[in-house]
C-alpha positions in Angstrom: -18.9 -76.3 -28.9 -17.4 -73.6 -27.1 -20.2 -71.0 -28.7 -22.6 -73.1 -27.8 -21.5 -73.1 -24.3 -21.1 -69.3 -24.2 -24.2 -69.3 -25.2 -25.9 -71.8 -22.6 -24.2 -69.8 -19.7 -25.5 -66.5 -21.1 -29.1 -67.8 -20.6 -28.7 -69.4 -17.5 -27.1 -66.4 -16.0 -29.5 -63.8 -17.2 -32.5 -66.3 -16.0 -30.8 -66.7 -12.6 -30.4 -63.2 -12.4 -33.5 -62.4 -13.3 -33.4 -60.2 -16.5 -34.9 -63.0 -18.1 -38.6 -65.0 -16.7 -37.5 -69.0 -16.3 -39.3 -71.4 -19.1 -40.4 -75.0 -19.4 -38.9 -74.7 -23.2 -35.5 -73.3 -22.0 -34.8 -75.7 -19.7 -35.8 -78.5 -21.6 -33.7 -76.9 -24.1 -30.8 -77.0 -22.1 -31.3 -80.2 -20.5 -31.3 -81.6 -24.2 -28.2 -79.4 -24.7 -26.3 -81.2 -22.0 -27.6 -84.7 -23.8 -26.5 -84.1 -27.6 -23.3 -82.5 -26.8 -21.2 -85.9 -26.5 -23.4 -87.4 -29.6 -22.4 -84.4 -31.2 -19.1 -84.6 -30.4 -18.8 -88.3 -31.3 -20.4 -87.3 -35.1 -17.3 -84.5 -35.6 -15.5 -85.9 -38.4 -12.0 -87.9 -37.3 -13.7 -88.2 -33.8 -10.8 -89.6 -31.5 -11.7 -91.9 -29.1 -13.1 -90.6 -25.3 -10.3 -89.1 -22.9 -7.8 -87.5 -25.5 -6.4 -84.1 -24.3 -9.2 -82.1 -26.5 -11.7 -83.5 -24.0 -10.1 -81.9 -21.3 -9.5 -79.2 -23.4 -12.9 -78.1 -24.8 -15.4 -81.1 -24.1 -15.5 -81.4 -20.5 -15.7 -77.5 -20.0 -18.3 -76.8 -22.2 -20.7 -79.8 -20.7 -20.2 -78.7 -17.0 -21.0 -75.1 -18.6 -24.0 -76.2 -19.8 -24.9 -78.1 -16.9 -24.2 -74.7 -14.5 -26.5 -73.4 -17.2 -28.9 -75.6 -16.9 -28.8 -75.4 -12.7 -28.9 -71.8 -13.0 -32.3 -72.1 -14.8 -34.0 -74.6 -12.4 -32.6 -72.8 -8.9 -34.0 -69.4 -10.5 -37.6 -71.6 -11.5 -37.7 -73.0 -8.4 -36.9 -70.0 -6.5 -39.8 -68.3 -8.5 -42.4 -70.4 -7.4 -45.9 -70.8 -8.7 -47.2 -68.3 -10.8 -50.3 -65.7 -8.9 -53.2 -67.3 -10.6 -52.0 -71.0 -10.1 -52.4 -70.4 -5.9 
């Protein structure tokens, strides 16, 4: 989980930053990122039950980094605008 949210910030920060160009696949990517991270923490074998100090450990960070992730990515769309040939 923790490469995974490495990994989701490292996108959203080179997109926001603009190294990267901002796409519809990426942040649908990401926003289904931020949705299968608790299933797949709930399919981890011996998964304890919601609230345990590994959730505030690991879980909780690496959501709100995808998340920031994900925010980065829309703000940095957004901020692009429409594309020359759509105005």
């Amino acid at each position: 989980m923790v490469a995974l949210a490495f990994c989701a910030l490292l996108i959203g920060a080179l997109t926001f930053a603009g190294v990267r160009r901002a796409e519809m696949s990426q942040i649908g990517s990401l926003a289904a990122m931020a949705f299968a991270l608790p299933v797949l923490r709930d399919a981890l074998p011996g998964a304890p039950p919601l609230g345990v100090e590994a959730d505030m450990w690991v879980f909780l960070w690496t959501e709100l980094a995808v998340v920031l992730a994900l925010a980065l990515a829309v703000f940095q769309w957004a901020r692009a605008g429409p594309s020359p040939g759509e105005r």
